[in-house]
VEXDREN-2710 file (C-alpha; in Angstrom, 1 decimal):
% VEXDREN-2710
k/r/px/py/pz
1/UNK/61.4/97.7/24.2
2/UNK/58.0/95.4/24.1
3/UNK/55.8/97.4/21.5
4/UNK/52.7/97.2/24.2
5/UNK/54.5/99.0/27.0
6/UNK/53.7/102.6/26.9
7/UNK/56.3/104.8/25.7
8/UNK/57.9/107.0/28.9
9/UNK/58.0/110.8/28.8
10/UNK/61.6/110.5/27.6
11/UNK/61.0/108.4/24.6
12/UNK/58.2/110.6/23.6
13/UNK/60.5/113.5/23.9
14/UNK/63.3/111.9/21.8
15/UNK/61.1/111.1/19.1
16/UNK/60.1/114.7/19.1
17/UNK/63.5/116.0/18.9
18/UNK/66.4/113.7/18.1
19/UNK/66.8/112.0/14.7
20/UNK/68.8/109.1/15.4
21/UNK/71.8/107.9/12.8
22/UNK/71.5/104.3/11.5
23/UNK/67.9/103.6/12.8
24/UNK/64.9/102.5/11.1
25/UNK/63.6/106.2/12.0
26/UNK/60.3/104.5/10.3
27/UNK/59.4/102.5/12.9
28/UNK/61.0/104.5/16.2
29/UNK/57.7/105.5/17.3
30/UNK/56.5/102.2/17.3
31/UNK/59.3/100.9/19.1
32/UNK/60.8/103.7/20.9
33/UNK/64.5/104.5/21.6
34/UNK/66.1/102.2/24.8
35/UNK/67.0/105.8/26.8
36/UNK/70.2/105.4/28.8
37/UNK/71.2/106.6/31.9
38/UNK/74.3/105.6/33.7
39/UNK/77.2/103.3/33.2
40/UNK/79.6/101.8/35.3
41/UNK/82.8/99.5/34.5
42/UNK/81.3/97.0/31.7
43/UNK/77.3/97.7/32.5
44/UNK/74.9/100.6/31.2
45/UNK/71.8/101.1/33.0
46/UNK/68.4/102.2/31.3
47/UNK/66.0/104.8/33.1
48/UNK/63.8/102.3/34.2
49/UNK/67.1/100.9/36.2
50/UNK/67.6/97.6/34.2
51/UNK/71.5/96.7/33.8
52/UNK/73.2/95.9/30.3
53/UNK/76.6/94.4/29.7
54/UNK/78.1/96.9/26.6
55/UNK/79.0/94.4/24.6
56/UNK/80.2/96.7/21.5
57/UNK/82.0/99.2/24.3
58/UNK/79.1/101.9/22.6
59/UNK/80.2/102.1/18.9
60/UNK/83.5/100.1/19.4
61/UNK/85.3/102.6/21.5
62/UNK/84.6/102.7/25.2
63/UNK/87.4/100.4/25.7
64/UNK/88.0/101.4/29.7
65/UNK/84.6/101.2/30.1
66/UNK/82.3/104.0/32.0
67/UNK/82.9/105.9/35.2
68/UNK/86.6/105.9/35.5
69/UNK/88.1/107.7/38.0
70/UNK/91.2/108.7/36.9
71/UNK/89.8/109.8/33.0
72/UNK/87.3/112.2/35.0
73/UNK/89.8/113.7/36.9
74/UNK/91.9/114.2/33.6
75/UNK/88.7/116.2/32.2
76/UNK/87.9/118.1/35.4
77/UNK/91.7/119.1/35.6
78/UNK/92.1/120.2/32.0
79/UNK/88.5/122.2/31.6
80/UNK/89.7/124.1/34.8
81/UNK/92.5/125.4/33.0
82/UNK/92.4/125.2/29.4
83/UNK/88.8/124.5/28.4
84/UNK/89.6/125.1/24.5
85/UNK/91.7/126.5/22.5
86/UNK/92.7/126.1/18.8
87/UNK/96.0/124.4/16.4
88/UNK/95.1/127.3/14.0
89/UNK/97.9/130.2/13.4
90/UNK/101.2/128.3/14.8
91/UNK/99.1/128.3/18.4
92/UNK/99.7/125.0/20.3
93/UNK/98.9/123.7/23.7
94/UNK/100.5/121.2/25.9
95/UNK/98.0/118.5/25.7
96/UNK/98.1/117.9/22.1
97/UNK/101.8/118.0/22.3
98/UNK/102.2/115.4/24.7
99/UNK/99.4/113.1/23.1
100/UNK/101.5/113.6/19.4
101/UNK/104.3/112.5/21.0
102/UNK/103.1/109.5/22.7
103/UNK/101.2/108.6/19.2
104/UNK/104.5/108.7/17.7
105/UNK/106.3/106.3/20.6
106/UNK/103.5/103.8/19.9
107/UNK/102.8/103.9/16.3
108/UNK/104.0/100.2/14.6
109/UNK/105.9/102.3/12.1
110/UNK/108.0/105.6/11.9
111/UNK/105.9/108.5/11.8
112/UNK/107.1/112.3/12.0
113/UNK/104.0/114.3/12.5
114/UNK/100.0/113.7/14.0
115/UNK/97.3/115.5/12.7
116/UNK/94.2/116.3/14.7
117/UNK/90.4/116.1/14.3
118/UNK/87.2/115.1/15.8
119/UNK/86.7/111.4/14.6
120/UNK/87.5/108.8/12.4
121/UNK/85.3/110.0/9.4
122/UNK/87.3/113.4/9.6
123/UNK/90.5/111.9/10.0
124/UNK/89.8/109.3/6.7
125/UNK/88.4/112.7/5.2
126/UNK/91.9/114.0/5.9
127/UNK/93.3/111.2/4.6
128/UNK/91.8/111.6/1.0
129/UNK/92.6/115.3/1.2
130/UNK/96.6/115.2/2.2
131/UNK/97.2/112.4/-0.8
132/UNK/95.6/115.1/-3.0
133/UNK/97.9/117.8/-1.6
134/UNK/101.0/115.7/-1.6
135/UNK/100.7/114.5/-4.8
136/UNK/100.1/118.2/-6.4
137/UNK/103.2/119.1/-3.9
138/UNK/104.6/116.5/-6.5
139/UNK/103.4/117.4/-9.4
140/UNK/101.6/114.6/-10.2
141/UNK/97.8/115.9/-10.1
142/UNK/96.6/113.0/-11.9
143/UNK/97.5/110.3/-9.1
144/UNK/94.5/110.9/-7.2
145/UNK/92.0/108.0/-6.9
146/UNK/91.9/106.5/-3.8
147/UNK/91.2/102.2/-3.5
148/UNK/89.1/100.5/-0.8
149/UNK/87.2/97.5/-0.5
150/UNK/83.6/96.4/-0.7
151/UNK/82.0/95.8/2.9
152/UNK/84.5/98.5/4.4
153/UNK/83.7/101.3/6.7
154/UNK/85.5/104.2/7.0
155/UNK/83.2/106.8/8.0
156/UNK/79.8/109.3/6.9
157/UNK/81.5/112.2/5.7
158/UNK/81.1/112.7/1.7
159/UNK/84.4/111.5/0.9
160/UNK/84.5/108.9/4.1
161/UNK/81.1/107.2/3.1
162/UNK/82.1/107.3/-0.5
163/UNK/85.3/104.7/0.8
164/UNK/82.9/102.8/3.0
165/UNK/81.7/99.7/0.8
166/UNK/78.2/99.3/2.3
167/UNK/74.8/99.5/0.0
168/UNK/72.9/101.9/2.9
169/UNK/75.7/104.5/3.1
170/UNK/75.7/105.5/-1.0
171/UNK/71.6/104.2/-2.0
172/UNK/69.5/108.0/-2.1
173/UNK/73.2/109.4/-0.9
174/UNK/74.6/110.0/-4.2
175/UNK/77.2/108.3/-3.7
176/UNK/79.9/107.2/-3.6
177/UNK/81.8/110.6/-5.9
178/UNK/83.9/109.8/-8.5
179/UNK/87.8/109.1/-7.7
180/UNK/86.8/106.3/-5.5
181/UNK/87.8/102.2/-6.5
182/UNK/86.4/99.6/-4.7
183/UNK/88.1/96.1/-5.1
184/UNK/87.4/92.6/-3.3
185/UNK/85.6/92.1/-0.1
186/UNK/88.7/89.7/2.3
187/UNK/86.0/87.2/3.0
188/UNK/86.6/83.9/2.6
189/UNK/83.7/82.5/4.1
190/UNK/81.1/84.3/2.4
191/UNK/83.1/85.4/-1.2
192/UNK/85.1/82.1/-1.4
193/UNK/84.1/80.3/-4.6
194/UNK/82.9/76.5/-5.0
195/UNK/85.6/73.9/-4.3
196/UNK/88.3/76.9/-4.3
197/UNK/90.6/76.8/-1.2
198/UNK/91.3/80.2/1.0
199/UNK/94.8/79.8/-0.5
200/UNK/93.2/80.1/-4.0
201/UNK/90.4/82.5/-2.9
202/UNK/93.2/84.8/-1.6
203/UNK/95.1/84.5/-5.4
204/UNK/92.0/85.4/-6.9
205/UNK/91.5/88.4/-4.9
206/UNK/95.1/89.9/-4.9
207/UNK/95.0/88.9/-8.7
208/UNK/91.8/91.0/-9.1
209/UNK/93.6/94.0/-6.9
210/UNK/96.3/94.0/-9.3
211/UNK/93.9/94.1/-12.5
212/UNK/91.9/96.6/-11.0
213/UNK/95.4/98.7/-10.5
214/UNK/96.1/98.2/-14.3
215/UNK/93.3/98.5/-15.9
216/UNK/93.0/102.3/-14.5
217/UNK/96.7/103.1/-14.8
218/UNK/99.1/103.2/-11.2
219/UNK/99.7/106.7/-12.4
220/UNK/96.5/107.7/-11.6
221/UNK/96.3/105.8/-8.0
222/UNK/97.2/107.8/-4.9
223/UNK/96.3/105.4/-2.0
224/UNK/94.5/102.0/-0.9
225/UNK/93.0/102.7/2.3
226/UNK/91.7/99.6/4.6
227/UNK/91.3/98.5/7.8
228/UNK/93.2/95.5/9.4
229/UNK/89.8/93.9/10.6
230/UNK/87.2/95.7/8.9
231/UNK/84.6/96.3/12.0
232/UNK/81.3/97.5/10.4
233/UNK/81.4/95.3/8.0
234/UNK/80.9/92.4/10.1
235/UNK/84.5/91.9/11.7
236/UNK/85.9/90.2/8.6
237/UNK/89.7/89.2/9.0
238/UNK/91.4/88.4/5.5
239/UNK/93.1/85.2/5.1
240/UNK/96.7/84.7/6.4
241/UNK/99.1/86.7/3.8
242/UNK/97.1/89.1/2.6
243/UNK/98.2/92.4/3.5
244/UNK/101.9/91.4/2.5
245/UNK/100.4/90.3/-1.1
246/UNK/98.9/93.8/-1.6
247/UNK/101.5/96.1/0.1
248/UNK/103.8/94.6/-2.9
249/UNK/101.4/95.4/-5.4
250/UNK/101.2/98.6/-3.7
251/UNK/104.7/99.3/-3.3
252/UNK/105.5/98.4/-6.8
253/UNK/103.3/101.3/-8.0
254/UNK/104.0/103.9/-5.1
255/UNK/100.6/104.0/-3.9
256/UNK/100.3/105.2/-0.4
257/UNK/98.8/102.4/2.3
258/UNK/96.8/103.7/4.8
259/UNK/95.4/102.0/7.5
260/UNK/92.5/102.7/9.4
261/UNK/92.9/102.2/12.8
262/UNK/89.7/103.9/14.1
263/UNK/88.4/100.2/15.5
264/UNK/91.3/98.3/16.0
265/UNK/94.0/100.7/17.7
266/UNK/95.0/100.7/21.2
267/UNK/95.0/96.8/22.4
268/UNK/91.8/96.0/20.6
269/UNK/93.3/92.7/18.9
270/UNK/95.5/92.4/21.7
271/UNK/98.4/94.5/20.2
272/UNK/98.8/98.2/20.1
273/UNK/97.6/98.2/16.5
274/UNK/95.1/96.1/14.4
275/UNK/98.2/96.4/12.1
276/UNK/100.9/95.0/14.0
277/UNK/98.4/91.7/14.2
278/UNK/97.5/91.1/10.8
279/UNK/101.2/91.9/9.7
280/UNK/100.0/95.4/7.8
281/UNK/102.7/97.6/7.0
282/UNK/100.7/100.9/6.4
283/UNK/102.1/104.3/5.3
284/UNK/99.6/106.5/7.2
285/UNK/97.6/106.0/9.8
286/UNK/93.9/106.8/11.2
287/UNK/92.9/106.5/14.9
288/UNK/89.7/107.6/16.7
289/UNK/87.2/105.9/19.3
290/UNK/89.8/104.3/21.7
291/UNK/91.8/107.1/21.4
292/UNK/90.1/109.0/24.4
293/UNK/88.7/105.7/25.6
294/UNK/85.1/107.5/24.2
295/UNK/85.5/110.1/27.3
296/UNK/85.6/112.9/24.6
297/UNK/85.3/113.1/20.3
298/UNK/88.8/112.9/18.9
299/UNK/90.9/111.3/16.0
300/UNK/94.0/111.6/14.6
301/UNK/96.2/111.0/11.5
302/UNK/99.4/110.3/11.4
303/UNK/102.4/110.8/8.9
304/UNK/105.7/109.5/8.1
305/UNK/108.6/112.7/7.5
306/UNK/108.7/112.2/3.7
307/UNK/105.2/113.2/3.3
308/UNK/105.1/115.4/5.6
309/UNK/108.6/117.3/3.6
310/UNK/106.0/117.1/0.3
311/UNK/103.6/119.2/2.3
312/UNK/106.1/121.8/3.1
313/UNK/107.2/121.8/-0.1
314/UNK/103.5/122.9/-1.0
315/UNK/103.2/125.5/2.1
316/UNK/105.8/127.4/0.6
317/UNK/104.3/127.8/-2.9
318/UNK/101.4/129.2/-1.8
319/UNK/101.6/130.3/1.5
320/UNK/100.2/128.0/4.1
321/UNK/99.0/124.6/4.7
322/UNK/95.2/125.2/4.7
323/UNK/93.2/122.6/6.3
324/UNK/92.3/122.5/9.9
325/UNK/88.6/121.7/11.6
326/UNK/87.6/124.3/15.0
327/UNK/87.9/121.1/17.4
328/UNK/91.0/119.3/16.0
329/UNK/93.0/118.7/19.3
330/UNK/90.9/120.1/21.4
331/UNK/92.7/120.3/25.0
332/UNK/90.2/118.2/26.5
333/UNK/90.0/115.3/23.7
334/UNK/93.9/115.5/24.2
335/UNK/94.3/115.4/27.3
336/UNK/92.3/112.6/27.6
337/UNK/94.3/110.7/24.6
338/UNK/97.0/111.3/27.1
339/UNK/95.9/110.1/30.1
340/UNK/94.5/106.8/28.3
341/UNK/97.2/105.8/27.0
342/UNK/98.9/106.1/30.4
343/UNK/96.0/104.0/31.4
344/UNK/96.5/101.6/29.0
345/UNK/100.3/101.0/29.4
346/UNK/100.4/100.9/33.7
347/UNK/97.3/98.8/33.9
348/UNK/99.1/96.5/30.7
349/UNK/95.3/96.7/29.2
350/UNK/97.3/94.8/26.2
351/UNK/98.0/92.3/28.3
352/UNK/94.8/92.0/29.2
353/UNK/92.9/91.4/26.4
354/UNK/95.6/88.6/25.7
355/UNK/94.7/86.7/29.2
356/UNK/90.9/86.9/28.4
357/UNK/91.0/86.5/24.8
358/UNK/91.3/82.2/25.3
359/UNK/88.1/82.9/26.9
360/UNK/86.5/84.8/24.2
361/UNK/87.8/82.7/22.0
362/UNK/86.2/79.3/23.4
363/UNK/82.7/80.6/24.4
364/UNK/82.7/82.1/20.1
365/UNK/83.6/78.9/18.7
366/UNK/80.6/77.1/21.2
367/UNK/78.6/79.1/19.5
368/UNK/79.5/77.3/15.8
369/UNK/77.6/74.4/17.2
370/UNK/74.1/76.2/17.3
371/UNK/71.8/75.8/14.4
372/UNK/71.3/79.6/13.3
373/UNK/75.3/80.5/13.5
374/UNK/77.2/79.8/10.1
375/UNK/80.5/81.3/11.5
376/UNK/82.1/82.9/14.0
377/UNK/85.2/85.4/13.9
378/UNK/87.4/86.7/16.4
379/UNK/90.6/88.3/17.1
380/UNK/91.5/89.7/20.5
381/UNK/88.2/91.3/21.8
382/UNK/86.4/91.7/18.8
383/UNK/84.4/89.0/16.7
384/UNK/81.0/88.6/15.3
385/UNK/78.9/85.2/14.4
386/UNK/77.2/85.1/11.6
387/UNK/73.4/84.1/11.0
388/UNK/72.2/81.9/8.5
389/UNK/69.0/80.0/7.0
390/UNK/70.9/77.3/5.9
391/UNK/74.5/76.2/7.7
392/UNK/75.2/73.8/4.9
393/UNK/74.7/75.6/2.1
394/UNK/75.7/78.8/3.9
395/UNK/72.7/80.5/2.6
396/UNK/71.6/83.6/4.3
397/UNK/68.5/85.0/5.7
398/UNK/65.8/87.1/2.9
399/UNK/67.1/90.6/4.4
400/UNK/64.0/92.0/4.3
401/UNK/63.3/89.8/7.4
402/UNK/65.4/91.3/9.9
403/UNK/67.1/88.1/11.6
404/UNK/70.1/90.3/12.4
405/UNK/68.5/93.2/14.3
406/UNK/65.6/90.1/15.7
407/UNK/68.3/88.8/17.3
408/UNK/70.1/91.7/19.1
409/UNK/66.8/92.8/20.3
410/UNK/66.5/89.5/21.7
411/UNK/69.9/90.0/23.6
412/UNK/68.7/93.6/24.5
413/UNK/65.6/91.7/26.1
414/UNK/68.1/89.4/28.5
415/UNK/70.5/92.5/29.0
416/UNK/72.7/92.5/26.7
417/UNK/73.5/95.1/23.9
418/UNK/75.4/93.9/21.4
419/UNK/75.0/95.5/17.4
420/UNK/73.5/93.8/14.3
421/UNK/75.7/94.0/10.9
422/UNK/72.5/92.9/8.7
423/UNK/72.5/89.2/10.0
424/UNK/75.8/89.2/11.6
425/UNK/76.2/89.9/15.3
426/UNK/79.1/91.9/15.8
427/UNK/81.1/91.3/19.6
428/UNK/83.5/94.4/20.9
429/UNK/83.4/94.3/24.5
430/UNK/85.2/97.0/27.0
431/UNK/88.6/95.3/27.1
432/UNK/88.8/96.2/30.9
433/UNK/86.3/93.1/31.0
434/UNK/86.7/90.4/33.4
435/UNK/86.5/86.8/32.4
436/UNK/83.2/86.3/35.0
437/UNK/81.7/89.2/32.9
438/UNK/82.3/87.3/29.5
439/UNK/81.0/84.6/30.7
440/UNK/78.0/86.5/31.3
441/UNK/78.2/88.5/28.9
442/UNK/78.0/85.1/26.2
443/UNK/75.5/83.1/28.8
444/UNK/72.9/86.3/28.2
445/UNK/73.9/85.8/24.4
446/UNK/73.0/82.2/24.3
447/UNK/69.7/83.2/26.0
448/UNK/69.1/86.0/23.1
449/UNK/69.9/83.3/20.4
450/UNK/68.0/80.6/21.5
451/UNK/65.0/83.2/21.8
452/UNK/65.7/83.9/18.1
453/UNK/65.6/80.4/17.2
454/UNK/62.4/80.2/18.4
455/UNK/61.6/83.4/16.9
456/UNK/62.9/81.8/13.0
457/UNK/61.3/78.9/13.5
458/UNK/57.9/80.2/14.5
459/UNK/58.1/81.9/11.6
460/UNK/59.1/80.1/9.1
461/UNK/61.7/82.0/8.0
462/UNK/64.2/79.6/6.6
463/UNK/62.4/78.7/4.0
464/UNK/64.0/79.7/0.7
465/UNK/62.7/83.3/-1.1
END
């Protein structure tokens, strides 16, 4: 929004009201919030009428886009009949039995039982939570800290934002709490040492993961949780054999893999699961945002039989498995889970993402040619390009500048929202999206980053702190 246009009665209300999550809440009244009002298919249209292409699908998740037909008619039908009801007490209801099942006919590995709840920071909350209880139902109460990496996200909850490896979710947080490791960022590019190849880099990293695993004792490890691209991070894929070099290290000390599928399930990479791509085996799994498409709040965990026997095991010593949130498989979340995945499988959205994918592909790496872009990454329908001062050097932007969010207020300016990762530019369109739209979608982009050009070298800004 251009800072001399008068702010609308809405804006003035919102900043009244609302306190909006990750937003420099110190400046909204100077800038005021971009109030939304419709969508349809790939586009979102403001109150003033203007049209944006969604290129992050909202927060990663709106992956069929807005105003579909057949996922309002799956809403309308189950509030008619079952508005809510409740897991709690040995009650069930159809719709979360039909969406467990179908989560266990997809999942990339065996799994015996799906857990409900009402994202992806509560189901990596869960997460934390059943390797406690399983590991008690084994009497090991000691094996109970819980690995991730730096640069991960896996949610805002206490225990969630204490796995997430980003410096604004634990600074005047108090965080992260104690049981929590956090080992190598998978980032070649930006972690890789001087004159050391990726092949060494990735040594070096899996080395340090197994250090890190010694040095506090296996014994006392419960789980490594990560996910197969990490998405807030700034879309980071780790080198080629990684995830099989850690789930040996892992499997060696019978620590639990969990994979957090909150960004990358349900086609996102162009298979069912972000793990299935990056050849993850993971023990437990945690999916959210794509889920229901975004038509409703709702994630899920999911568990292979011999865990699930350990928490038995526990129920009967003392008398029932207590853990449960008010909204975990809610009818209307589930039924929607259903009816996306039928969505997904009889309009072959997988298949998809794979046609369009070359085309995502291309138009990312024409970006690497531009003089603010250090690198781009991209798998399926999700990427990000990088910003930097210096492409040679690979030397980054002073972040006190603001290159990052510059530039995707720059693409909000031609139409296009897209999300800033500090100077990284994250891409994760609706994978209904047409190649015509991503065409668009990256010509609006070029606009936006020749704007910020501009923008950094009126400034000055690539000169060196």
């Amino acid at each position: 929004m251009n800072q001399s246009v008068p702010l609308t009665n809405l804006q003035t209300r919102d900043i009244s009201s609302v306190l909006h999550p990750y937003t420099p809440i110190h400046r909204l009244g100077e800038i005021g919030p971009l109030v939304i009002e419709r969508g349809e298919g790939v586009f979102v249209y403001d109150t003033q009428g203007r049209d944006y292409i969604e290129g992050m699908s909202g927060l990663w998740c709106a992956g069929l886009g807005f105003g579909d037909e057949e996922m309002i008619d799956a809403a309308t039908e189950q509030l008619r009949t079952l508005p809510y009801y409740h897991l709690f007490g040995a009650k069930g209801t159809e719709s979360a039995i039909e969406l467990a099942e179908k989560l266990k006919e997809i999942a990339p590995v065996p799994m015996s039982k799906v857990f409900f709840t009402s994202s992806g920071s509560e189901a990596n909350d869960t997460q934390v939570k059943l390797a406690w209880y399983m590991n008690n139902a084994k009497g090991r109460p000691n094996k109970k800290k819980i690995i991730s990496r730096m640069k991960a996200y896996h949610g805002v909850t206490v225990m969630s934002a204490s796995l997430t490896g980003l410096p604004y979710n634990h600074i005047g947080w108090d965080l992260p709490v104690d049981r929590v490791l956090h080992t190598d960022c998978p980032h070649y590019y930006r972690f890789g040492q001087d004159g050391e190849t990726e092949q060494e880099f990735l040594n070096r990293i899996v080395g340090s993961l197994r250090d890190l695993i010694e040095r506090e004792g296996p014994d006392t490890i419960a789980a490594m949780i990560a996910e197969p691209i990490m998405g807030a991070g700034g879309v980071i894929i780790p080198p080629a054999g990684y995830y099989p070099a850690i789930q040996a290290l892992l499997d060696e000390h019978d620590i639990i893999f969990i994979s957090d599928e909150v960004i990358t399930g349900f086609g996102r990479t162009g298979n069912w699961w972000g793990s299935q791509t990056v050849n993850m085996r993971p023990t437990t799994i945690s999916t959210a945002k794509q889920l229901t498409a975004a038509y409703a709040p709702l994630g899920a965990v999911m568990v292979p039989e011999d865990i699930y026997q350990a928490y038995v095991d526990h129920s009967k010593q003392i008398g029932t498995f207590g853990h449960g949130f008010t909204y975990g498989g809610h009818p209307l979340g589930c039924a929607l889970g259903v009816k996306a995945i039928e969505i997904y499988q009889k309009r072959d959205i997988i298949g998809h993402v794979r046609s369009v994918a070359p085309v995502f592909e291309a138009r990312m790496k024409k970006l690497t040619d531009h003089p603010l872009v250090g690198e781009v990454r991209h798998c399926g329908l999700v990427g990000a390009v990088e910003l930097v001062a210096d492409k040679a050097t690979k030397r980054s932007f002073d972040p006190k500048k603001g290159v990052g969010a510059q530039c995707a207020k720059f693409c909000e300016e031609n139409g296009l929202i897209q999300r800033a990762i500090v100077d990284s530019i994250a891409f994760c369109p609706p994978m209904i999206i047409t190649e015509a739209q991503l065409n668009e979608l990256f010509d609006r982009f070029e606009k936006a980053l020749a704007a910020c050009e501009a923008w950094v070298s009126k400034e000055g800004l690539r000169q060196a702190a």
